[in-house]
C-alpha positions in Angstrom: -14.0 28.1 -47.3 -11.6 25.2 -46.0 -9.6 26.7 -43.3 -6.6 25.2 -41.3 -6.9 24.7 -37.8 -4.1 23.8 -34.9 -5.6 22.3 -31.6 -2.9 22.1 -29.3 -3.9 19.6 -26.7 -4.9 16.0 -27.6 -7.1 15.7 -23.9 -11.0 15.6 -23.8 -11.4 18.8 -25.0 -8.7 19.2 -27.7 -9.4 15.8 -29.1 -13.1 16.9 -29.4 -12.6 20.5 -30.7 -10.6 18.5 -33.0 -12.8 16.1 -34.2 -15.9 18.8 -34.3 -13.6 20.8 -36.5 -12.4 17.9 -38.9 -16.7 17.0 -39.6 -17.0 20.4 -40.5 -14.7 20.3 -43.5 -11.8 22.0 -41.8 -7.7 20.8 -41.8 -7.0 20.2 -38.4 -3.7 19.2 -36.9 -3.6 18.0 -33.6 -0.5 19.0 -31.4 0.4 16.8 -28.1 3.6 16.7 -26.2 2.8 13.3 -25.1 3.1 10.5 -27.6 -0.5 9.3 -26.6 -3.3 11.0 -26.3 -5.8 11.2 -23.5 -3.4 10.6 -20.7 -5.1 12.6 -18.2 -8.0 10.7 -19.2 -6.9 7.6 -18.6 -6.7 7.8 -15.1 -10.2 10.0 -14.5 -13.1 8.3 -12.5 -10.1 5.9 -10.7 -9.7 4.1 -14.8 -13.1 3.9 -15.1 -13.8 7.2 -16.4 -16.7 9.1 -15.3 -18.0 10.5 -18.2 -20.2 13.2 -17.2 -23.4 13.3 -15.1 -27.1 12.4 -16.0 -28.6 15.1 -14.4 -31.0 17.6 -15.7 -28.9 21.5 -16.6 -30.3 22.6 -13.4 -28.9 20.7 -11.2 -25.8 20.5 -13.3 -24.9 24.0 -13.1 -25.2 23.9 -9.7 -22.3 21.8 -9.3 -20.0 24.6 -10.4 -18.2 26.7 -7.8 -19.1 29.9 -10.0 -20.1 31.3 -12.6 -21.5 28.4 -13.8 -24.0 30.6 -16.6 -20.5 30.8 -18.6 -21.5 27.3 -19.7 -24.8 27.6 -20.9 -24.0 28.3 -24.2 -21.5 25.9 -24.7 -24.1 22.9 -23.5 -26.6 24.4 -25.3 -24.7 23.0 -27.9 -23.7 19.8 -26.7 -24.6 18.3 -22.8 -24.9 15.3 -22.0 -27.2 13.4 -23.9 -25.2 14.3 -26.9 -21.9 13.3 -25.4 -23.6 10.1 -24.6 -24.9 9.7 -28.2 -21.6 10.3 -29.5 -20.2 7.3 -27.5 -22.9 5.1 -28.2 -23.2 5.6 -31.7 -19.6 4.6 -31.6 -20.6 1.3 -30.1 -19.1 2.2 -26.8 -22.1 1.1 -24.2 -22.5 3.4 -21.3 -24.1 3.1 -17.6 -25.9 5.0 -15.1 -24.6 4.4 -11.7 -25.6 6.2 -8.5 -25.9 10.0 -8.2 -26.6 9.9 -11.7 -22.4 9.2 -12.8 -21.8 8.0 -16.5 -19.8 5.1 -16.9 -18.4 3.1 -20.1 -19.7 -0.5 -19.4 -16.4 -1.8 -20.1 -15.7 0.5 -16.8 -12.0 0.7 -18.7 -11.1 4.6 -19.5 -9.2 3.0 -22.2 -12.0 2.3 -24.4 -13.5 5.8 -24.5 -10.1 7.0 -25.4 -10.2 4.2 -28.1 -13.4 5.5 -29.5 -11.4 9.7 -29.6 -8.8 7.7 -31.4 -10.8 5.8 -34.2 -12.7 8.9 -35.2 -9.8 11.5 -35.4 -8.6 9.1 -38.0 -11.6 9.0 -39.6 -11.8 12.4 -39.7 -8.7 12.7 -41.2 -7.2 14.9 -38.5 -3.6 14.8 -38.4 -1.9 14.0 -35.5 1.6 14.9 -33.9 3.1 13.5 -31.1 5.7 14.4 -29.2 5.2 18.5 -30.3 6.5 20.7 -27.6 4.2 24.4 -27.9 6.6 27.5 -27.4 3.8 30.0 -28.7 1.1 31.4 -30.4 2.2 33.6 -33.6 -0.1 36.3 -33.3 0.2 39.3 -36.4 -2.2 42.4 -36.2 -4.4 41.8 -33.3 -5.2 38.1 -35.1 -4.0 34.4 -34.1 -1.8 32.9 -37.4 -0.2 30.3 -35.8 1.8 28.5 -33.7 5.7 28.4 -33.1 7.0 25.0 -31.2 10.0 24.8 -29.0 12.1 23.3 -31.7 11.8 26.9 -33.4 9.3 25.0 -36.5 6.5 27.5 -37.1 3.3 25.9 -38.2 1.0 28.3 -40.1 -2.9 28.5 -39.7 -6.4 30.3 -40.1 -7.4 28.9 -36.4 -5.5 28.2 -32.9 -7.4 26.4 -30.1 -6.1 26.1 -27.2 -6.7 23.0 -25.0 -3.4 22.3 -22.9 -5.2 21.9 -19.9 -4.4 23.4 -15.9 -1.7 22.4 -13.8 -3.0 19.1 -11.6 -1.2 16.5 -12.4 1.9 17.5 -14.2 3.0 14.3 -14.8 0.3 13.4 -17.5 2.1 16.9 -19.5 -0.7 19.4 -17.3 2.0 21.4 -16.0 0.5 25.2 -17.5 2.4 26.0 -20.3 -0.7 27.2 -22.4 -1.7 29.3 -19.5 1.5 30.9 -19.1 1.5 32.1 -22.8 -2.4 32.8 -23.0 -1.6 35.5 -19.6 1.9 36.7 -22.1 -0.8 37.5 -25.2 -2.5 39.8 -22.4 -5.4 37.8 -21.2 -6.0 37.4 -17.5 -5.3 34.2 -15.6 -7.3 33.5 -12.3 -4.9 32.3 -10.2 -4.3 28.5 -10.1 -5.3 26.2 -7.3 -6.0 22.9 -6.7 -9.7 21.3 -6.6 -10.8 17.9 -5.9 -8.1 17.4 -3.4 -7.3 15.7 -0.7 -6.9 17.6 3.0 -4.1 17.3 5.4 -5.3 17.5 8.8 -4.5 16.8 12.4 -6.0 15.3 15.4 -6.4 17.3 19.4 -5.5 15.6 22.2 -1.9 14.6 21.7 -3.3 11.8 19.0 -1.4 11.0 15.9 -4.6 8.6 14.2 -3.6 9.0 10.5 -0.2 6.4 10.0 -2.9 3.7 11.8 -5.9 4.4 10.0 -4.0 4.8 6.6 -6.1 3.5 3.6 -9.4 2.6 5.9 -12.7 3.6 4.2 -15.5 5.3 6.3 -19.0 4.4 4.4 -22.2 5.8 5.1 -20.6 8.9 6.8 -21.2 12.9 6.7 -18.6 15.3 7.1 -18.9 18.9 8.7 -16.3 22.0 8.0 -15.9 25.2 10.1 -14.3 27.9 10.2 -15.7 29.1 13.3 -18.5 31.6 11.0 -19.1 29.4 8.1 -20.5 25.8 8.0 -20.9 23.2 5.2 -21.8 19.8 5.8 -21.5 17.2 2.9 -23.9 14.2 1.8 -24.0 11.3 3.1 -20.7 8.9 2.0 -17.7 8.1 1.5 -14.0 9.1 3.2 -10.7 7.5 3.0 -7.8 8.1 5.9 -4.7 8.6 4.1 -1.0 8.9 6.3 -1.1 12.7 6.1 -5.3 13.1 6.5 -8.6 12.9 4.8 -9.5 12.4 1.2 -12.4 10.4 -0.7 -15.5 11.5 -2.5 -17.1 13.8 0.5 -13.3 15.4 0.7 -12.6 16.3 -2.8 -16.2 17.7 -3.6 -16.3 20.0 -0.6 -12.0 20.7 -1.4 -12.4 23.7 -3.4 -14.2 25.8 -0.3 -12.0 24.4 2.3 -9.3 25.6 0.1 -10.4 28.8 -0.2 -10.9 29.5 3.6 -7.4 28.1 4.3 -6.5 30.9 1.6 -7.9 33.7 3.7 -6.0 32.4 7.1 -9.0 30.7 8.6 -8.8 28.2 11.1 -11.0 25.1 9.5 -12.0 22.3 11.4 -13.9 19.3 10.2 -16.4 16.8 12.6 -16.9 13.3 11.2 -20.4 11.9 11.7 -19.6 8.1 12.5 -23.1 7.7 12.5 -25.3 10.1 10.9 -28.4 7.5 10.8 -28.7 7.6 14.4 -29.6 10.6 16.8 -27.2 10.5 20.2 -30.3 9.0 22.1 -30.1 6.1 19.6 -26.3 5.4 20.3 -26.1 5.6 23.6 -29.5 3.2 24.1 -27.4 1.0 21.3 -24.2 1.2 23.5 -25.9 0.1 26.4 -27.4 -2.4 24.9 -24.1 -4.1 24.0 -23.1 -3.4 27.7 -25.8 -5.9 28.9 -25.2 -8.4 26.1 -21.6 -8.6 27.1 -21.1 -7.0 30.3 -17.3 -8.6 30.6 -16.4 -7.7 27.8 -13.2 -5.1 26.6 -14.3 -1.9 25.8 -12.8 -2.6 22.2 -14.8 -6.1 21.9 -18.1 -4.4 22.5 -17.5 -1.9 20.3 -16.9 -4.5 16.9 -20.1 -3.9 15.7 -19.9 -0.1 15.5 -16.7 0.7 14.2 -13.5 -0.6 11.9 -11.8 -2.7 13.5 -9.2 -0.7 12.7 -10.3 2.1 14.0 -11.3 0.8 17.6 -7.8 1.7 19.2 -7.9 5.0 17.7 -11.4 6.0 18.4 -11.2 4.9 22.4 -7.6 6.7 22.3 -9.2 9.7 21.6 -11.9 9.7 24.3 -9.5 9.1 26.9 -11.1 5.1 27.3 -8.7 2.2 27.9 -9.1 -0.6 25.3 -9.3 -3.2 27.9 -11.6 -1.6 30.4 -14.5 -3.8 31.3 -17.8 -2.6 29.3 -19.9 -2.8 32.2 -17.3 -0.6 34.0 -17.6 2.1 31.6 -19.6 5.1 33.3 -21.9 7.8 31.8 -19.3 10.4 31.3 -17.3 8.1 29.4 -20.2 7.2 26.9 -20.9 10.8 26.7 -17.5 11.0 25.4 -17.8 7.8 23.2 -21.2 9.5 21.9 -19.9 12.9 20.7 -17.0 11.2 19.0 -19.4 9.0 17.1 -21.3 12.4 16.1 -18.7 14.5 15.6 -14.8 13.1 15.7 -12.8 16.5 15.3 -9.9 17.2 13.3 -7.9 20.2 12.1 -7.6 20.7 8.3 -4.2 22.3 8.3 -4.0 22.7 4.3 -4.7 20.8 1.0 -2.7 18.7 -0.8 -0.7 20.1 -3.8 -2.0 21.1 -7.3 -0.2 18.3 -8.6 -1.9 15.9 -6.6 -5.3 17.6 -7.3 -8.0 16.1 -9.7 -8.5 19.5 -11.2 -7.1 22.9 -11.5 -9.4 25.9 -10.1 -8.2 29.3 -11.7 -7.1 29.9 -15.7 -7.8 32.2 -18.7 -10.3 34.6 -17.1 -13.9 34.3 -18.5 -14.1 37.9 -18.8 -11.5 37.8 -21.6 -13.3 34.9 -23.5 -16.3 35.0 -25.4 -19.0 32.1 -24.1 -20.6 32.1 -27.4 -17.7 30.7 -29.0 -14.7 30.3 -26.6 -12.6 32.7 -28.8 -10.5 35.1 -27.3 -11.8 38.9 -26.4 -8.3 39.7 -27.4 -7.2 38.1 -30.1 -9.0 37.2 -33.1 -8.8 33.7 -34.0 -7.6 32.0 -30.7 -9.7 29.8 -28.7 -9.8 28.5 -25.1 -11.2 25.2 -23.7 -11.2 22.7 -21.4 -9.5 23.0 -18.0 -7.6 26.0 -19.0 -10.8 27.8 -18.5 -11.6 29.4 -15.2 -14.2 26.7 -14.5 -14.6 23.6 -11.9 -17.0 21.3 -10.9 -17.5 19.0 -8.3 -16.8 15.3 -8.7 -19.4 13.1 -10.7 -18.3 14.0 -14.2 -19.3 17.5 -14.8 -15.6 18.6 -15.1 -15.6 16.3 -18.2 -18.9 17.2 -19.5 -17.4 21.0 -19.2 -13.8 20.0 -21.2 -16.2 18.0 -23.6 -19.0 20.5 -24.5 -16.1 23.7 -24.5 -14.1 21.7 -26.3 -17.2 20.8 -29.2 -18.3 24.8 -29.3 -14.8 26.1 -29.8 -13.6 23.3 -32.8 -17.8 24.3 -34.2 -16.7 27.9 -33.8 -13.0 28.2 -35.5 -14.6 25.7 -38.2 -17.7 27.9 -39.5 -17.1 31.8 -37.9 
């Protein structure tokens, strides 16, 4: 039986639901307030759009901050490989970078929402733009519909939900399907952000970040604190920003940090300058420079350790005048020099905003949705995916390959159950 469906929500998700729908025979109208679609995922992976991750289900799972089993079903039916197909069928070539990260080759987000685009059309899905949702008509227990804030009604067999969380609002993510999914009665986690950056402050009287604003670290590890619990992050990236810390190490490690601040726990983080070499190491390195170039500045000798932005800073913080002669430089003052290298302290005072977060943590509850099929406990008819679903990942595409594979079960589901 040809049903009609309404996705709401023309991001990863809803455009996939969508098209997964429209192969299976169904009418499908697409609904988005934007007059593009794929805004959102214009901007993921920096432009370049990180696809999902390469990895094996394992290890994917494991990159979910819980309950990551709710997923199984739903990449049972379509992980990675099959997302990957899909692209490359479409003549969209991908690549494998390091840690695993899918890529398009054009590394342009634009193309892969180029490839959505060409096969809703030939799918005959119709789209409108510009479509504000006001509601879901719901009749006897059972989803008929949806009503939008011009007061049209649009009739329908099917309603799936895919209007994403609340991080950044500006792309149209600003929580109006969560607000009327928690009005129909289902429970909504509560929302905050992940993949976020941290603001943070320095001790002794410093004030580092306005100097060091936009330097990248490489080749660093980060260590959080909160004075029971430790977590210490992989070896990378981190990026000073004017109000603290943010980069790749920050925003996968966010969500925790966030949720310690949340419970009124002091959190501290200690940047590993140098987490290739063991204290004995640097200070036989630093005295090594000392008797290359004894008459030398303390900040010359340290060129070829550090930033050169980040010189002033560093030897601010351990008390150690930037002119000081290198050979004048005495063990307590390496000492100093050495536990900065292996653990430069800050204080995370909070995260950043859930607009200015990659993704939303919190949404529809996964006890009221059904992981089978991503309908509704409630209410017969209505589906949930994407980020509106009380899942997140870490960074490395696995929040896409979620909004991707939910998305693909729940436009499966309302097309043949």
């Amino acid at each position: 039986m040809r049903r009609k469906i309404i996705v709401v929500g023309a991001g990863p998700a809803g455009m996939l639901a969508a098209i997964r729908a429209a192969q299976l025979g169904q009418e499908v109208i697409l609904i988005e307030k934007n007059p593009i679609p794929g805004k959102k995922l214009l901007l993921s992976g920096k432009g370049r759009c990180n696809l999902t991750n390469a990895c094996g289900l394992g290890s994917f799972l494991k990159r979910f901050s819980h309950n990551p089993d709710f997923l199984r079903d739903a990449f049972k039916k379509f992980f990675n490989r099959d997302l990957m197909d899909f692209f490359e069928k479409r003549g969209l070539k991908l690549k494998t970078e390091r840690q695993m990260r899918v890529f398009p080759a054009t590394d342009n987000s634009g193309s892969v929402v180029e490839v959505l685009k060409k096969e809703l059309l030939k799918n005959k899905v119709n789209l409108c733009y510009g479509a504000h949702l006001k509601d879901v008509a719901v009749k006897d227990g059972k989803a008929k519909g949806i009503i939008l804030s011009d007061a049209k009604s649009i009739a329908a067999d099917k309603v799936i939900l895919a209007t994403g969380g609340a991080s950044y609002g500006f792309t149209g993510s600003t929580g109006e399907g969560l607000k009327i999914a928690e009005k129909l009665g289902h429970r909504i986690t509560p929302l905050r952000p992940g993949l976020v950056a941290l603001t943070a402050r320095a001790g002794n009287g410093f004030k580092p970040f306005p100097a060091l604003e936009g330097l990248v670290l490489k080749n660093i590890r980060l260590k959080f604190g909160d004075g029971k619990r430790k977590i210490a992050s992989e070896i990378g990236e981190l990026l000073f920003t004017d109000f603290g810390i943010s980069g790749p190490l920050v925003l996968t490690l966010s969500g925790r940090i966030a949720d310690w601040l949340q419970e009124g726990k002091k959190v501290f983080a200690e940047i590993d300058l140098k987490p290739a070499l063991s204290a004995e190491q640097l200070d036989s390195r630093i005295i090594r420079e000392i008797k290359a170039a004894p008459k030398k500045s303390a900040k010359n000798i340290f060129r070829e350790l550090l930033p050169q932005k980040m010189i002033p800073v560093f030897l601010g913080i351990a008390g150690v005048a930037a002119d000081k002669k290198a050979n004048q430089l005495n063990k307590e003052e390496r000492q100093r020099l050495i536990d900065l290298f292996k653990g430069l302290r800050l204080e995370i005072t909070a995260t950043r905003p859930l607009n200015e977060a990659m993704v939303t943590r919190g949404g529809v509850s996964l006890k009221d949705i059904s992981p089978r099929t991503m309908e509704s406990r409630l209410i017969k008819g209505l589906y949930f995916c994407g980020e509106m679903i009380d899942v997140d990942a870490d960074t490395g595409g696995f929040n896409l390959q979620a909004a991707f594979s939910t998305g693909f079960l729940a436009g499966e589901s309302a097309a043949l159950n």
